[in-house]
Residue, then its C-alpha position, 0 to 999 in steps of 0.5 A: x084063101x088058098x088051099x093048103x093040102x097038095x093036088x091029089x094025084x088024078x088032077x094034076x096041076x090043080x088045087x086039092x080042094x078042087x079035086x075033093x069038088x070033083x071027086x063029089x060032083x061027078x056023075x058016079x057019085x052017090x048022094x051027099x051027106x049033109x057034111x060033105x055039102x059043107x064040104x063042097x061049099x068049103x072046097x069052093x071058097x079054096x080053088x083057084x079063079x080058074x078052077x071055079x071057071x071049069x066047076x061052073x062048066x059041070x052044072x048039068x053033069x053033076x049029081x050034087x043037088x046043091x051044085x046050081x047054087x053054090x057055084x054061082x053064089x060062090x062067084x057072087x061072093x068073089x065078086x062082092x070081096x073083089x068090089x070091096x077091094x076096089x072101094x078101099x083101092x079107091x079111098x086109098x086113092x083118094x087119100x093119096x090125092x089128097x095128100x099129094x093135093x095138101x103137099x103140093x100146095x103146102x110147098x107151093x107157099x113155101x115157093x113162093x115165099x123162098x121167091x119173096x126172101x130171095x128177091x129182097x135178097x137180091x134187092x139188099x145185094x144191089x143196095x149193098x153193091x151201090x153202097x160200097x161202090x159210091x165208099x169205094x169211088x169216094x175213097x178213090x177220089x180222096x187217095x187221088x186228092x191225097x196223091x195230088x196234094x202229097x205231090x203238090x207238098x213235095x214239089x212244093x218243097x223241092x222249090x223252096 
């Protein structure tokens, strides 16, 4: 909830609200109105972490009644939306753990099932490659056989 309106010009570097904040909480400032103790409590959901250090530091200087409150309660607040989004960081977590979980052995099965199919695969290879090979020693011996007899028929009618 950052604070929209630029730094004034007495404090530099810093947020606007947190000049409001200081121009209320100083020692020479009068009393506050009921609005202007809205105001201060609005100003301090706006300034920056660091600048929240600093307001914390002026407890015993400041002339806001409301001060010894409102800053700590403003931490507390931050604190408690801090922590709220460490528990959703910590379901997100979770839920990505789970899926990651869920994923893995989703592809694990698939692993191992491509393993199964590439196994019988390789087996069907083997079987096919002894197949062709006892066709193809067949065939061999068969042309030997053919070769053999052809030249047996032609030795035999070159003798005639």
């Amino acid at each position: 909830m950052a604070d929209e309106d630029p730094e004034l010009p007495e404090y530099p570097g810093h947020s606007a609200a947190y000049g409001r904040i200081l121009r209320l909480a100083l020692p020479s400032a009068q009393g506050l109105s009921r609005a202007e103790e809205h105001g201060v409590v609005a100003d301090l959901a706006k300034v920056r972490d660091d600048e929240l250090v600093l307001l914390s530091q002026l407890r015993a200087q400041t002339s806001v009644p409301i001060w010894p409150d409102v800053i700590p309660a403003e931490i507390a607040r931050r604190h408690i939306g801090a922590t709220a989004e460490s528990v959703q960081a910590i379901h997100e977590l979770q839920t990505s753990i789970d899926t990651l979980h869920l994923t893995t052995q989703a592809a694990s099965v698939t692993t191992r099932e491509a393993i199964g199919e590439l196994k019988t695969s390789i087996h069907d290879l083997r079987v096919s490659a002894d197949t062709w090979s006892r066709r193809l020693t067949l065939l061999t011996v068969g042309l030997f056989a053919l070769t053999v007899g052809l030249l047996a028929a032609a030795i035999g009618q070159v003798w005639r």
